[in-house]
matplotlib code that plots the C-alpha trace (Angstrom):
import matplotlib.pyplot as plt

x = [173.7, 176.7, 180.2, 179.0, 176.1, 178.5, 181.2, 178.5, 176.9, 180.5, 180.3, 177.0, 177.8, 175.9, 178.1, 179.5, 182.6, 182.3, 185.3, 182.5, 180.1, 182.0, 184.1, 180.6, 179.0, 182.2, 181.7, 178.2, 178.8, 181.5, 178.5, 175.9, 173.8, 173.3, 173.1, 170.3, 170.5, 168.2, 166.1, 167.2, 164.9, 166.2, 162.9, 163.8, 162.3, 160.8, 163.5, 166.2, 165.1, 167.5, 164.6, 164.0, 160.4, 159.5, 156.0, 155.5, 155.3, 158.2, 160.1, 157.7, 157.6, 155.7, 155.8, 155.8, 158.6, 160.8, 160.1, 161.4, 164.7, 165.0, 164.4, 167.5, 169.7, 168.8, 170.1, 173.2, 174.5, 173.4, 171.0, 171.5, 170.0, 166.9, 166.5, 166.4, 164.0, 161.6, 161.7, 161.2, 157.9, 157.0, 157.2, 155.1, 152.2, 152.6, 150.9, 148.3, 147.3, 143.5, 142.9, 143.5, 141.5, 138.9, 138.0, 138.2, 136.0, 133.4, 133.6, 135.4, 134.2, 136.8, 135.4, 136.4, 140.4, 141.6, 140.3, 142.6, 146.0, 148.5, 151.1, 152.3, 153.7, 156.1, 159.4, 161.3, 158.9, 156.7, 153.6, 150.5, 150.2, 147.1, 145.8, 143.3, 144.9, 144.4, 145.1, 143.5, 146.8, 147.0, 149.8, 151.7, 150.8, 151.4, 155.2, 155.7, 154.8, 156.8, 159.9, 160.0, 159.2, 162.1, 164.7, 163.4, 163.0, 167.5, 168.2, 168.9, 165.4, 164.5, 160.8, 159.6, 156.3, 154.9, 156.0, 154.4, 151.1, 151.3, 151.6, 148.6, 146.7, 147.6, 146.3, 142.8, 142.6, 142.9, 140.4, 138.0, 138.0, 138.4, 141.8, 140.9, 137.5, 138.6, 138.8, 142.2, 144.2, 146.9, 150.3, 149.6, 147.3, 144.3, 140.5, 139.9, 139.0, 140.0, 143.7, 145.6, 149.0, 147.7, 145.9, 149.3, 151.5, 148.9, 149.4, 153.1, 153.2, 151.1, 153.2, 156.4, 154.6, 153.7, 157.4, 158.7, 156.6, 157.6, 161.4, 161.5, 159.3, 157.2, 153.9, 150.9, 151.1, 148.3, 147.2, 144.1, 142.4, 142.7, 145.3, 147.4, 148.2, 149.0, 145.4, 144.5, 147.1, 146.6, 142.9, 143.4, 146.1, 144.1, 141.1, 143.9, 144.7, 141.9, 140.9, 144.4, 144.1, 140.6, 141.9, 145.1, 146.8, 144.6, 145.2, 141.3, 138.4, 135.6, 133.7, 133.3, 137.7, 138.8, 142.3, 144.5, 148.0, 149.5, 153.2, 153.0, 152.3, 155.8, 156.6, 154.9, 157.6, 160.5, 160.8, 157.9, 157.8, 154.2, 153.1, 154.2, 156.5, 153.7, 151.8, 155.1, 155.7, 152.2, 153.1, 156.3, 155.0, 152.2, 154.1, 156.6, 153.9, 151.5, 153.6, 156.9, 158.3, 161.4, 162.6, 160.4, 158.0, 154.5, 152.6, 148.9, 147.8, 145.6, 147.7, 147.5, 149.7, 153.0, 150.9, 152.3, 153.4, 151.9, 153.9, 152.0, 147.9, 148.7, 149.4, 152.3, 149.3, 147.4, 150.6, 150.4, 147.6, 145.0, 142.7, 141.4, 138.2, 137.8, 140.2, 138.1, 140.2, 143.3, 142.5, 141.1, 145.1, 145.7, 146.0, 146.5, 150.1, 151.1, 151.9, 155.1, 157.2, 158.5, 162.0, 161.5, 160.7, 163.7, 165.4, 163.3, 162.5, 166.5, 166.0, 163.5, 165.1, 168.7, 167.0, 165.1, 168.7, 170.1, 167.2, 167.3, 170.5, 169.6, 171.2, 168.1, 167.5, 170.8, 170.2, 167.3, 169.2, 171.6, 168.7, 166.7, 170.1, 171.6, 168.1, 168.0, 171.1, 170.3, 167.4, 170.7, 170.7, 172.7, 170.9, 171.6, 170.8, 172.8, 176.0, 178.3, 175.8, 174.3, 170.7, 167.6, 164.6, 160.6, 159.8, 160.4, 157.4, 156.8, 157.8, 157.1, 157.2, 160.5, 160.7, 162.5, 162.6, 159.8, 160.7, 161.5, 165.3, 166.6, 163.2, 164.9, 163.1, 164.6, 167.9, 167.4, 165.9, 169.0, 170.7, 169.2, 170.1, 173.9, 173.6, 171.9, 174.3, 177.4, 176.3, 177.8, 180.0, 183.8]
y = [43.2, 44.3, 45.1, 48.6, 49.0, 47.1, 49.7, 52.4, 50.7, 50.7, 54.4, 54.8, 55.9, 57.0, 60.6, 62.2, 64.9, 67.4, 65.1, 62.1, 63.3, 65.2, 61.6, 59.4, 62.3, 62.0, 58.3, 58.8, 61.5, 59.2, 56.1, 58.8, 58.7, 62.6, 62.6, 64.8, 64.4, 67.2, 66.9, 68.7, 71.8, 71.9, 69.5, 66.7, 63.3, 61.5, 59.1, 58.2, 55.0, 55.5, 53.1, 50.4, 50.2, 53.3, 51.3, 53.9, 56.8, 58.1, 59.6, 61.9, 65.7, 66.5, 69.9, 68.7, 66.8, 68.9, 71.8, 69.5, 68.7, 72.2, 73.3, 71.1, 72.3, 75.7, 75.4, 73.1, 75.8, 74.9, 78.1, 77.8, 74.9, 75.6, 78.7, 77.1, 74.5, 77.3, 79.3, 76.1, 75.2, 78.8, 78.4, 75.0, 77.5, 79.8, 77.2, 76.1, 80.1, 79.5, 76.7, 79.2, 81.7, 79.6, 78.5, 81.9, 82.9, 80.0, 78.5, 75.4, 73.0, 72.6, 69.3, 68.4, 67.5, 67.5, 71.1, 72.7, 73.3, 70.2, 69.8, 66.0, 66.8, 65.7, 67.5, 67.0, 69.2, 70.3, 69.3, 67.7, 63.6, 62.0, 59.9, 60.8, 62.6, 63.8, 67.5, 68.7, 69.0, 73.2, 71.8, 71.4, 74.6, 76.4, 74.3, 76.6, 79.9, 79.4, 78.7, 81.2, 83.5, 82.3, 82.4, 85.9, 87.1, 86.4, 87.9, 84.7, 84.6, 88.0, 87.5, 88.4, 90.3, 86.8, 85.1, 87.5, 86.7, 83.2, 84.6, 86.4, 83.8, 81.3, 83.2, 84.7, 80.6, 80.0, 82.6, 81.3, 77.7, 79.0, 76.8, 76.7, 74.4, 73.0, 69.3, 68.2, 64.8, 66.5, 65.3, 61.5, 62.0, 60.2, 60.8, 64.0, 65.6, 68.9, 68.6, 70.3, 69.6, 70.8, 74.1, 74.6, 74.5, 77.0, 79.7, 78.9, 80.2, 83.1, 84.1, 83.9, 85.8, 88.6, 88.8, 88.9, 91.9, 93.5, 93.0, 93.8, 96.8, 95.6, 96.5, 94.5, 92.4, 93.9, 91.4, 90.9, 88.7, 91.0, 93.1, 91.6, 93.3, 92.7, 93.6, 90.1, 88.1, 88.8, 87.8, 84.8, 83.8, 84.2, 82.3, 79.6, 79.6, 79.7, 76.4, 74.5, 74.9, 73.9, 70.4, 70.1, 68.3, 66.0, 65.7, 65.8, 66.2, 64.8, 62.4, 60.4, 60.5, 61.2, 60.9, 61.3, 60.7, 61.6, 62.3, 65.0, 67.1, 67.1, 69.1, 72.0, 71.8, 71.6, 73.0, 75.0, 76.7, 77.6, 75.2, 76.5, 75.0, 73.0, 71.9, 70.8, 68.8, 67.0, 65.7, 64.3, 62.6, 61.4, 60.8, 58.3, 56.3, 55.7, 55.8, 54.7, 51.7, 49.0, 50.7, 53.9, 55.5, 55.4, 57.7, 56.8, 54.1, 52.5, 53.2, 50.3, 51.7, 49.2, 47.0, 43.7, 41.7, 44.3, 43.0, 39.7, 41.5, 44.5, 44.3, 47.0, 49.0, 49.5, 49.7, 53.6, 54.3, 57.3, 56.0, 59.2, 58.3, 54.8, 53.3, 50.5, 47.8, 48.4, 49.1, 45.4, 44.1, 46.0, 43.8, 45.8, 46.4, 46.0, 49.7, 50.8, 52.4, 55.3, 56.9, 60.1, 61.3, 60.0, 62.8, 64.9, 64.5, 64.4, 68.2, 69.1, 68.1, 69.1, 72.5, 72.1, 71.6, 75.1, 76.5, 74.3, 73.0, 69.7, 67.0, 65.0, 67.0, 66.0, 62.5, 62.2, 64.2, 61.5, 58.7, 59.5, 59.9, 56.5, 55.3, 57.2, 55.8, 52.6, 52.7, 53.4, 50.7, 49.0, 47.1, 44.3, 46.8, 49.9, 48.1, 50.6, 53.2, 53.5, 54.8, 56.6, 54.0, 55.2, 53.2, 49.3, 46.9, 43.3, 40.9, 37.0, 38.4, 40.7, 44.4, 45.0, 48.2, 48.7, 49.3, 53.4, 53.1, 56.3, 58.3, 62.0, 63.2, 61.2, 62.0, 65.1, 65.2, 63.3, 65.7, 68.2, 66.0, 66.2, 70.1, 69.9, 67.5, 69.3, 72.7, 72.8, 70.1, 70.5]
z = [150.6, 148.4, 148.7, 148.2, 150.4, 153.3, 152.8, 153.2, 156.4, 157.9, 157.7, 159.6, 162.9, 166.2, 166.5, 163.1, 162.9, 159.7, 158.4, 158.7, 156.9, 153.9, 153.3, 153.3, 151.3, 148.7, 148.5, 148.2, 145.2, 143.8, 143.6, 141.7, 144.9, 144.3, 140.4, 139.4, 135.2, 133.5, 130.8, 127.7, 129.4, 133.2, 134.2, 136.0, 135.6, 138.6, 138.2, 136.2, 134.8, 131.9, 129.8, 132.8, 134.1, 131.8, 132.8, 135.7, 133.8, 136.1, 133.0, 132.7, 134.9, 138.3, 139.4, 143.0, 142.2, 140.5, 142.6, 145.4, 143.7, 143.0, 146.2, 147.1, 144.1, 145.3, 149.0, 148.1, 146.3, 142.7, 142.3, 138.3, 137.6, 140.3, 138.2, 134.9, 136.2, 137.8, 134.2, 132.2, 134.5, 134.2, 130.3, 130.9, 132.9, 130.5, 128.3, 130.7, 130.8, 128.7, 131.8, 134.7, 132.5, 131.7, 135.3, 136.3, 133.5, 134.9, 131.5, 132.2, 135.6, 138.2, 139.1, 136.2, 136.8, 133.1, 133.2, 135.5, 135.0, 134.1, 136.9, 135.1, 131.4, 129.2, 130.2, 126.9, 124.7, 127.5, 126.1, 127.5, 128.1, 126.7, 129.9, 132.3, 135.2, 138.9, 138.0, 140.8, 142.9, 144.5, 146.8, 143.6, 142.4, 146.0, 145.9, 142.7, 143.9, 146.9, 145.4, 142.3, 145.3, 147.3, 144.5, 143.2, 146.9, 146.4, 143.4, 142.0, 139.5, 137.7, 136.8, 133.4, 132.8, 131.2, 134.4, 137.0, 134.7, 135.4, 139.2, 139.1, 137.4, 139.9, 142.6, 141.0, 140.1, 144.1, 145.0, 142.4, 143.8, 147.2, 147.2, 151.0, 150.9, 147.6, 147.2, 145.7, 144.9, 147.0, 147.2, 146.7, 143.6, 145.3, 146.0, 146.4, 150.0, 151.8, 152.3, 155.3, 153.3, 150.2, 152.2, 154.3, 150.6, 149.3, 151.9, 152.0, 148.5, 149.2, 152.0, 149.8, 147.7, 149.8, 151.0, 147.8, 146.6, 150.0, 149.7, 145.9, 146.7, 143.6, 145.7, 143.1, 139.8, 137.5, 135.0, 132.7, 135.5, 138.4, 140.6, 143.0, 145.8, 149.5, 150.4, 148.5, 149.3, 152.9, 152.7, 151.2, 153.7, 156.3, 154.8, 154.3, 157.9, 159.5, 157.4, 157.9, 162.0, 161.5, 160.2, 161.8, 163.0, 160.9, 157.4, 156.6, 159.1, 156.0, 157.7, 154.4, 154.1, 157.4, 158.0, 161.1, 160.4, 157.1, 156.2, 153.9, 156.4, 157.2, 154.3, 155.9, 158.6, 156.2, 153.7, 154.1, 157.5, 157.6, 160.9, 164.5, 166.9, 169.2, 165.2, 164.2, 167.9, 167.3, 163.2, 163.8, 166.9, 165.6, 162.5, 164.6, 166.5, 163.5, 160.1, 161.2, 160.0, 159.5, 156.3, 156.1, 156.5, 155.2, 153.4, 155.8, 157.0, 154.3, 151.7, 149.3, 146.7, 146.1, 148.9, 149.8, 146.7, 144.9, 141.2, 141.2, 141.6, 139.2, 136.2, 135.0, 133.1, 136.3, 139.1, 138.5, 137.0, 137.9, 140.6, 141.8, 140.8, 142.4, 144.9, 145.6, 143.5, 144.4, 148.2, 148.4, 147.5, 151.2, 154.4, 157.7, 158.2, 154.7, 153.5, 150.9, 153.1, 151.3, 151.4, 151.2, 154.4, 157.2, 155.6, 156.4, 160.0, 160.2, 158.6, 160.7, 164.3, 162.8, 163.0, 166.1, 167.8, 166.1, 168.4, 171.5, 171.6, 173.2, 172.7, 172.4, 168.7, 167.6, 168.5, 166.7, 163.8, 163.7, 164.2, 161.4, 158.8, 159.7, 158.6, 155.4, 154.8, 155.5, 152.6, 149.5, 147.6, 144.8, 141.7, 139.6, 136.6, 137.5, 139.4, 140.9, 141.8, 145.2, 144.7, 146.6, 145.9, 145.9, 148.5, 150.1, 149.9, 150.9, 148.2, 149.4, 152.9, 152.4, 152.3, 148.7, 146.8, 144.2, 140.3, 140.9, 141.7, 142.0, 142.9, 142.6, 145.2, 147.6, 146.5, 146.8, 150.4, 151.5, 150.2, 152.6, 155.2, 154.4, 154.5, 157.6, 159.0, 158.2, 160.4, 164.2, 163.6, 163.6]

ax = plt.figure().add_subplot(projection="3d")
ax.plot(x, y, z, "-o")
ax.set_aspect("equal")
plt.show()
């Protein structure tokens, strides 16, 4: 541990005044925990590697991602730069138009990932990277409906007529595929299965959708592919409904890739707000019994991705490569017990009961607000390659026996859902 990382731990505390958290989020913003450097477009990187481990491909843009980070930017009071980084991956769809078209068309395969839309680009000139990729991701499409909706729902984002066409192709592309039997990577960019976190992202956007024609009185979105108008958008919700309750609170019900616990599903509690109270109960408990761990939390169990000494079987080519296709090899470096343990979700459970206690006013909610903080705090770390900064890693994995962070130090999207936290953390406290 470091002088740095032992001043911070001094600072972790089991109640927190306003004054608390303001002076550790000051000393956190003096260390560049919360530095969020754009690209020369307003995209964001998946990390700021600043040319170290540039191996992982993390330089390069994911709409999830950035739509994350945004989201953050957005509700800490930095609307500007979410809005530039919504218009610059609307430029980026704008691009990708002829692959909505073309699967709507039935002239390109949707089975085919490279054929759909491209939600992993080159941010710098916003053009497409050669490698094979797991494309096939709606929950990174539904994550950008549902904040261009948001931020245009405020006034903040005035839509352009080439932007509202990427709109409407987006959601003819989801009734073409039938987004809510459709077989994506999903969040994790894995073998694709029927996803109740991709489903639940998908009708998150559509809802945001259908508000924000409502509250902007806009009423439809004609475009060459179709009309759309609340008459669709409701069908397809409840299509999307009917599925994700099917599943939930499963993340797939396949027999051939079932899967019972799953942490992205916590993202359709916060930010997302399209589960109900009892759903949302059921995740995060399940959540806490079956993913928790020292560090972190893991993605599912069976995840084999930055599995135990994980540097030493994969060569840098193959750490984060596509394996959509065939998991096989790298599932058989996995011994039970030995999942990453990622850092970006503590945060968000701290979110999620900091708004449970706005509701209940329990002091069980705030406890577990504080809990799971002090335990995303407890992930910041300091390099030997980047002294003075305390940083959000990726995730912790076993090294010789030793949970360490993996080469992504800082992952931006864990910044930026600690950064939620802080917000979250500074309401009802004097």
């Amino acid at each position: 541990m470091t002088k740095l990382t032992e001043e911070l731990r001094k600072m972790i505390k089991n109640s927190y005044s306003l004054k608390d958290i303001e002076n550790m989020e000051s000393f956190l913003i003096k260390h560049h925990t919360f530095d969020f450097p754009t690209l020369p477009t307003g995209l964001y990187s998946a990390a700021a590697l600043d040319g170290i481990n540039e191996y992982t491909g993390y330089q390069n843009v994911w709409v999830r991602d950035n739509i994350h980070i945004a989201n953050a930017r957005f509700d800490c009071g930095f609307e500007h730069e979410a809005v530039l980084c919504l218009k610059s991956l609307m430029k980026h769809f704008t691009k990708e138009l002829p692959r909505f078209k073309a699967i709507i068309d039935g002239k390109a395969d949707p089975e085919n990932p490279m054929k759909r839309p491209h939600i992993r680009f080159n941010g710098e000139t916003l053009s497409e990277l050669p490698e094979k990729w797991s494309h096939a991701q709606n929950d990174a499409l539904g994550y950008l409906l549902w904040l261009y909706c948001k931020a245009g729902k405020t006034g903040s984002l005035k839509p352009t007529e080439e932007e509202l066409d990427v709109l409407a192709h987006l959601v003819i592309y989801w009734k073409k595929i039938k987004y809510w039997q459709d077989k994506d990577s999903g969040h994790w960019e894995e073998a694709r299965k029927v996803e109740a976190s991709s489903i639940g992202t998908a009708i998150a956007g559509l809802m945001m959708l259908r508000d924000y024609l409502e509250d902007r009185e806009i009423g439809e979105i004609v475009s060459e592919v179709g009309v759309i108008d609340l008459e669709l958008i409701d069908d397809l919700i409840t299509k999307g409904k009917k599925a994700l309750f099917d599943i939930l609170p499963f993340e797939s019900r396949e027999l051939e890739s079932e899967r019972k616990y799953d942490s992205a599903l916590l993202f359709l509690i916060f930010p997302l707000s399209v589960i109900n109270e009892p759903m949302a109960d059921k995740i995060l408990k399940q959540t806490k019994e079956h993913l928790q761990g020292e560090i972190g939390i893991k993605r599912y169990l069976g995840d084999s991705f930055w599995s135990a000494d994980y540097k030493e079987k994969m060569s840098e080519e193959l750490r984060t490569s596509d394996v959509s296709d065939d998991m096989s090899e790298r599932d058989s470096l996995l011994e039970k017990g030995e999942e990453a343990q990622w850092c970006i979700f503590d945060s968000t459970v701290s979110v999620i009961y900091g708004k449970n206690f706005q509701n209940t006013k329990e002091k069980a909610d705030i406890e577990k607000q504080i809990q799971y903080f002090n335990r995303a705090l407890k992930q910041i770390v300091e390099i030997d390659v980047k002294p003075g900064k305390l940083l959000c890693p990726e995730l912790f994995y076993l090294e010789k026996g030793k949970l360490v962070p993996n080469d992504v130090v800082p992952l931006l999207w864990s910044a930026a859902n600690l950064a939620q936290a802080f917000r979250e953390m500074k309401r009802h406290r004097i």
